[in-house]
N, C-alpha and C positions, 0 to 999 in steps of 0.2 A: 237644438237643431242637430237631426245627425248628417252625418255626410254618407255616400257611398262610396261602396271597396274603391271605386275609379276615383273618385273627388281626391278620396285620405291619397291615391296615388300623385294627381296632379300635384297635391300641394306639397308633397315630399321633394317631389321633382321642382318644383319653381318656389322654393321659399328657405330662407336660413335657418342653421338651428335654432332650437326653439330660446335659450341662451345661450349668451356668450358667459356669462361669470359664472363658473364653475361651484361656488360656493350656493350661489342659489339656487342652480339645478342639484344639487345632493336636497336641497332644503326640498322640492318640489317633487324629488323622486320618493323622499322617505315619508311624505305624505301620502303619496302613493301607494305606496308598498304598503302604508301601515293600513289604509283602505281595501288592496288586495287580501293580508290576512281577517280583514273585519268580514268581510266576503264572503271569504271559506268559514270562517265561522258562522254566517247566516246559511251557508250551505248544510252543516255539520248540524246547527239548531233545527233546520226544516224535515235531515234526516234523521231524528231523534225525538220528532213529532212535540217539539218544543211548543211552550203556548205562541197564541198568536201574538200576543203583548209580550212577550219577546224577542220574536225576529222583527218586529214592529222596530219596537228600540234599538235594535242593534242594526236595521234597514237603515232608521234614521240616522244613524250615528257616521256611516257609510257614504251617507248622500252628505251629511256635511264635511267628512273628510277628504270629501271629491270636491266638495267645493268651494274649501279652502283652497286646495291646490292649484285649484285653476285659477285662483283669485290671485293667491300667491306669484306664479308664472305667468299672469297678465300683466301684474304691477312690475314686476323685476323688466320685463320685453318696456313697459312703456318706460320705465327707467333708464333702460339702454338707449331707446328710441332718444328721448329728449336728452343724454349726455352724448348721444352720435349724433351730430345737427346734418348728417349726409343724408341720413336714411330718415328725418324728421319732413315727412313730403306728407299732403295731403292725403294722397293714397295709403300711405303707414296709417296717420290716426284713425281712417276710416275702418281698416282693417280690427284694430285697438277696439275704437270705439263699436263693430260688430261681436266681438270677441266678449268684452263686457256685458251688451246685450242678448247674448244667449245663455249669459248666468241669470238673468230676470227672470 
């Protein structure tokens, strides 16, 4: 599900960092980042008229590296969620459990 420019604004505006433990957002960012240079390399391969079974592969490899991450960064939030018993409200797990279901 994507959102729009507006949505991505609201939820900036009405919602907490995405973690609080600092160890796990490096974990989630470098998963990232290392998905950002996979990228450019399928960019690099597309320019260079590389075969198609191999931006194939290296597409693939990109969409799992994205979705690690977000897996990563769901588990660590619901981690927080259930050691913060304040912010463990109905509303939280629904949020969670949509989160989850847009990696399906």
């Amino acid at each position: 599900m994507l959102l729009s420019i507006r949505e991505v604004g609201m939820a900036k505006k009405n919602s907490a960092p995405a973690l609080q433990d600092q160890e796990q957002l490096e974990e989630v960012l470098k998963r990232v980042k290392r998905a950002e240079g996979q990228i450019a390399g399928v960019v690099r391969m597309l320019e260079e008229s590389r075969s198609c079974e191999e931006v194939v592969h290296q597409m693939a490899a990109v969409g799992k590296a994205i979705n690690t991450a977000a897996i990563t960064l769901i588990a660590a939030s619901l981690q927080e969620c259930i050691l913060d018993k304040k912010s463990n409200n109905p509303e939280q797990r629904e949020r969670l459990q949509k989160l989850f279901l847009s990696l399906a």
